[in-house]
C-alpha positions in Angstrom: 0.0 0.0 0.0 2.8 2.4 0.6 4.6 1.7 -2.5 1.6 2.1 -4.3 0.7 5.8 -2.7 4.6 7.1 -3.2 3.8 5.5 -7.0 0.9 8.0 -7.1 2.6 10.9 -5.6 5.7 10.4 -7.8 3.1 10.5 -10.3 1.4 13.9 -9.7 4.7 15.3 -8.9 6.3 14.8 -12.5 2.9 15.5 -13.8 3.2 18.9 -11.8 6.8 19.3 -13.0 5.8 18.6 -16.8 2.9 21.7 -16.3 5.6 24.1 -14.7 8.2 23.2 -17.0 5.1 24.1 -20.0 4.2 27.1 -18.2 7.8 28.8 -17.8 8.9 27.8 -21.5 9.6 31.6 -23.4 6.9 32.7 -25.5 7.7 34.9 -28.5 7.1 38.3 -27.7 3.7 39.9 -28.3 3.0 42.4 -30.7 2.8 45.3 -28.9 6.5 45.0 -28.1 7.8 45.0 -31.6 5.5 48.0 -32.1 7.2 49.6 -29.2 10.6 48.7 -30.5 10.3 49.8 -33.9 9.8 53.9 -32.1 13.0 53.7 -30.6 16.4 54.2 -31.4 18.6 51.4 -32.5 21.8 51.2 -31.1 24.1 49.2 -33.1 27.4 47.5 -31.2 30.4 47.9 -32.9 33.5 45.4 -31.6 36.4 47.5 -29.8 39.8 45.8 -29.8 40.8 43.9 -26.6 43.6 45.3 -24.5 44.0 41.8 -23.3 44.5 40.3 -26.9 46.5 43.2 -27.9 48.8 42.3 -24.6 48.8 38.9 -25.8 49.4 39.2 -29.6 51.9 42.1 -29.0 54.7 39.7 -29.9 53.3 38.3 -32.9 53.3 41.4 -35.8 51.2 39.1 -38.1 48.3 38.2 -35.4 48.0 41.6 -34.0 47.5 42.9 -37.6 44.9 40.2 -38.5 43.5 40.9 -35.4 43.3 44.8 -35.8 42.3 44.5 -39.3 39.5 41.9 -39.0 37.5 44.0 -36.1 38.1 47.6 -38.9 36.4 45.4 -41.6 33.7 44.1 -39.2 32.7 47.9 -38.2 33.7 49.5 -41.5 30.5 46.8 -43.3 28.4 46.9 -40.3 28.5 50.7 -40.4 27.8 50.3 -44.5 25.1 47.8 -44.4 22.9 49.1 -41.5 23.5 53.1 -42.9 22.0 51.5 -46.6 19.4 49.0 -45.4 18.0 49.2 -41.9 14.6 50.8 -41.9 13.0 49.5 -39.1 13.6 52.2 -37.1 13.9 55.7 -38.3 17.0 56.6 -35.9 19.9 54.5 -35.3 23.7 55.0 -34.0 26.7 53.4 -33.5 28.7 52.9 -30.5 30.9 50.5 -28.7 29.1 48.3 -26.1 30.3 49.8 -23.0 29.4 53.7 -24.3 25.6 51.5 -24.8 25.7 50.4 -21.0 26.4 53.3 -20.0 23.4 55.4 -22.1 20.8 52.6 -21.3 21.1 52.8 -17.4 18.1 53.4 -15.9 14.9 54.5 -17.5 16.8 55.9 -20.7 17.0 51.9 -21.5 13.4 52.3 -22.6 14.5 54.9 -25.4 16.4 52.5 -27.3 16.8 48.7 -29.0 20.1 47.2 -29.5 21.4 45.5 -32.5 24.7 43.4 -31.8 26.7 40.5 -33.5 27.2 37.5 -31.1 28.6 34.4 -31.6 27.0 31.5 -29.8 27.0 28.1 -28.9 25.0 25.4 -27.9 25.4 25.2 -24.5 23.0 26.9 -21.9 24.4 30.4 -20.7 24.1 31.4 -16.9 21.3 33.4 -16.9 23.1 36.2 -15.3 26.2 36.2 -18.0 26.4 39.4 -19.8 25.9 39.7 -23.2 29.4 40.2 -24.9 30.5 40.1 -28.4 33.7 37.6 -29.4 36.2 38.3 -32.1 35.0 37.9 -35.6 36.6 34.7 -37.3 35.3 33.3 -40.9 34.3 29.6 -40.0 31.2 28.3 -41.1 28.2 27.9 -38.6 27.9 24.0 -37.6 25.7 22.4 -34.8 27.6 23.5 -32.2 28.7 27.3 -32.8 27.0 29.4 -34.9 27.1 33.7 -35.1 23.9 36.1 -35.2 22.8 39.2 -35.1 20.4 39.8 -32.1 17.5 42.6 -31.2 16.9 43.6 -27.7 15.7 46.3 -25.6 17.7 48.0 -24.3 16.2 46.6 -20.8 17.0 43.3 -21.9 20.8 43.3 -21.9 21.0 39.7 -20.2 21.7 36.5 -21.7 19.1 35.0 -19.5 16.5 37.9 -20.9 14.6 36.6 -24.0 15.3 39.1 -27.1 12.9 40.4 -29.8 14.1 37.9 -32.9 18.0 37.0 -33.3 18.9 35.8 -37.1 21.7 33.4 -37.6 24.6 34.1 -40.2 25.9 31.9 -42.6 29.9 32.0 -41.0 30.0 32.3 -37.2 31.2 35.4 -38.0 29.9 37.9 -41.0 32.7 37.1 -43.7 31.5 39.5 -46.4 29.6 42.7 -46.7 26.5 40.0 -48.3 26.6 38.4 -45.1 25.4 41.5 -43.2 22.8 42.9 -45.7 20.9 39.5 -45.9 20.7 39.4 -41.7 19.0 43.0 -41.8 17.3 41.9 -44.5 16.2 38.7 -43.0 15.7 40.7 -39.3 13.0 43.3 -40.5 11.5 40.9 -42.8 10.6 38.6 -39.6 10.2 41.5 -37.6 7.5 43.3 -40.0 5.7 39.7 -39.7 5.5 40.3 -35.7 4.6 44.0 -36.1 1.5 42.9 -38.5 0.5 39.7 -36.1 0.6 36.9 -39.0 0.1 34.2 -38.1 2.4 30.9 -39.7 -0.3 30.7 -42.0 -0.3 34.3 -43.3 3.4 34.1 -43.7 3.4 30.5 -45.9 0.5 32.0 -47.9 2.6 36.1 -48.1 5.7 33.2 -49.6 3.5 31.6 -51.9 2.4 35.0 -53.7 6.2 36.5 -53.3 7.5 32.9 -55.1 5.5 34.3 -58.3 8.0 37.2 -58.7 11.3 34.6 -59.4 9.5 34.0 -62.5 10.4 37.0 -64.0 14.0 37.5 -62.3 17.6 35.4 -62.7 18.5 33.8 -59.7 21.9 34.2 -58.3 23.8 31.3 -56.7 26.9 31.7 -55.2 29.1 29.6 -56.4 30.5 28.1 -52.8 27.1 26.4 -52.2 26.4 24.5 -55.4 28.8 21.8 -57.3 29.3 23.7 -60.7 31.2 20.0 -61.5 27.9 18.5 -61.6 25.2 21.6 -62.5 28.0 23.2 -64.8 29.5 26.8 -64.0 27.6 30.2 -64.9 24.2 28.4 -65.5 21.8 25.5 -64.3 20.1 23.0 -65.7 16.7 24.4 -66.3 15.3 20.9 -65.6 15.8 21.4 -62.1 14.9 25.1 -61.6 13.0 26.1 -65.0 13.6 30.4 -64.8 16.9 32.0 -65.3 19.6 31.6 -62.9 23.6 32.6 -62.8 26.7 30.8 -60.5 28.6 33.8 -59.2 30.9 34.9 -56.8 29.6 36.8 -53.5 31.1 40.5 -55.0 28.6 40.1 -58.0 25.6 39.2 -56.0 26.5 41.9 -54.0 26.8 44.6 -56.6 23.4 43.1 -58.2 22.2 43.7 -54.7 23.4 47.2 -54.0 22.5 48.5 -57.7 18.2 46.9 -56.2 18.4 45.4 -59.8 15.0 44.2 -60.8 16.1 41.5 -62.9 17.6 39.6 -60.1 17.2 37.4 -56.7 19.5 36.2 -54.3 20.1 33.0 -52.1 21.7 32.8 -48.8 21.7 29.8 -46.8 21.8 29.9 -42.5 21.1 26.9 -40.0 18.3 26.7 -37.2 18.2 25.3 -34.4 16.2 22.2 -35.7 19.2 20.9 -37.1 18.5 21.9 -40.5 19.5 24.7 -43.4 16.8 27.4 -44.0 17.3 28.6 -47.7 16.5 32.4 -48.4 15.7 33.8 -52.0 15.2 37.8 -51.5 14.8 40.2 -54.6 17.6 42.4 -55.1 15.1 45.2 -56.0 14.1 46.1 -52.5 15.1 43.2 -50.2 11.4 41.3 -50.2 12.2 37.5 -49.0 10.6 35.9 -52.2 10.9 32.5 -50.9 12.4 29.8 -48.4 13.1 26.2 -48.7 14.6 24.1 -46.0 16.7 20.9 -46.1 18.7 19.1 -43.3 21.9 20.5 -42.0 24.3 17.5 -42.5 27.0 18.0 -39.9 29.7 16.7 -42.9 28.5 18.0 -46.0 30.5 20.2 -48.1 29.3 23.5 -48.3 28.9 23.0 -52.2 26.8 20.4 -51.9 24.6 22.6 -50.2 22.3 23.0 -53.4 21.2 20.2 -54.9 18.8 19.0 -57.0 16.1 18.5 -54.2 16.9 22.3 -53.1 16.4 23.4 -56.7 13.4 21.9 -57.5 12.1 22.9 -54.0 12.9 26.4 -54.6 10.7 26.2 -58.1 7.6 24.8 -56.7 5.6 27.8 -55.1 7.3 30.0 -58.5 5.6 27.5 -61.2 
């Protein structure tokens, strides 16, 4: 009999702990708060060099350049892409994080959002761990480690603290100019979705009417994610994707990009956290995410192998 009552109390105690565990998972935020974010100013982080690393590396001529030279090129195209393309808030300004801890003390954190490159892994994060930004270094994101961008308010400045959407990049750390305009573009994209309360729904059936405009426009693939051995270089096989598309390097996609050419879409790749590679096609006209197609993140694939022929054909079924 006593067995059989702790069996029942064991039982309503992991039922209890199942409910609790349900009720305390993060929601996504409501709308009101990306409403209230989008009249604020954004406050972008740029990366200062370390005086610890520069202590370290002092010895080392080539490091401390590489070093100095990588965190210039991070600020100088962070500076570029967020001055060309961010509009979802109509102020914005650049400081270092520590100037931004210092403005957002307070009540003045309610004046302002933050926009800041992290790199990340998948282990859980004390809740109380600040949120600092690591060195850039161009590795591809895996399972493990992956880079973002992240939006907070300003109030929020707490790894344990939920933020308003974080987008993953393609490297851990943004390797080219491209790499930055796609995660604002990808950011206000998902966060114009929160502002206007779609549902999953509404945003498959906004992609299903957006996929109708690849039709008329050449696809750019850069030529890192597809095997031009097997689909041949400059074109592919219109068996697999039946409109226009061209294999090209990430300066031409970029200057197709920054010229908003009509006649062309773009595709950038990024992992979730599901394990899997999410597959962007945005117009280079004004940045509207025309379509997405996912596929699973296979930890040793090549990164040209990352289009194939299911991707292709995938990204032509909601265009046809």
């Amino acid at each position: 009999m006593r067995r059989k009552f702790l069996l029942i109390i064991s039982f309503f105690l992991l039922v209890a702990n199942v409910f609790a565990t349900e009720q305390n998972k993060p929601e996504n935020p409501p709308k009101a708060a990306f409403e209230n974010a989008a009249k604020r100013t954004t406050l972008i982080v740029l990366l200062n060099e370390d005086p610890k690393i520069l202590l370290k590396l002092k010895n080392n001529s080539d490091d401390l350049a590489t070093y100095k030279e990588d965190i210039a090129i991070f600020n100088m195209a962070l500076k570029y892409a967020v001055e060309k393309y961010w509009k979802f808030t109509a102020k914005y300004e650049f400081h270092s994080l520590a100037e931004i801890k210092r403005m957002t003390m307070g009540k003045a954190a309610k004046s302002f959002v933050v926009l800041q490159w992290l790199k990340q892994t998948a282990q859980p994060i004390s809740p109380n761990e600040p949120i600092e930004p690591s060195l850039p270094f161009k590795k591809l994101s895996n399972e493990e480690i992956w880079g973002c961008f992240e939006l907070r308010l300003a109030e929020m400045m707490i790894a344990g603290k939920p933020c308003l959407l974080s987008i993953r990049t393609n490297y851990v750390a943004p390797s080219y100019l491209l790499d930055d305009v796609f995660s604002l573009q990808v950011m206000q994209y998902e966060l114009y979705n929160h502002i206007e309360g779609l549902s999953d729904e509404d945003v498959k059936t906004n992609l299903a009417a957006n996929a109708k405009i690849l039709i008329s426009k050449t696809l750019l693939i850069d030529k890192k994610d597809i095997d031009q051995e097997k689909f041949g270089e400059g074109r592919v096989d219109k068996s697999f994707y039946p409109f226009e598309t061209q294999v090209a390097n990430v300066d031409t996609i970029y200057n197709r990009l920054a010229e908003a050419n009509p006649d062309y879409a773009y595709v950038r790749i990024i992992p979730n956290d599901k394990k899997e590679l999410v597959h962007y096609l945005i117009s280079c006209e004004d940045g509207v995410v025309c379509n997405m197609y996912v596929s699973k993140f296979e930890a040793k694939q090549k990164r040209k192998q990352r289009i194939n022929t299911d991707a292709l054909r995938g990204y032509a079924k909601n265009a046809k």
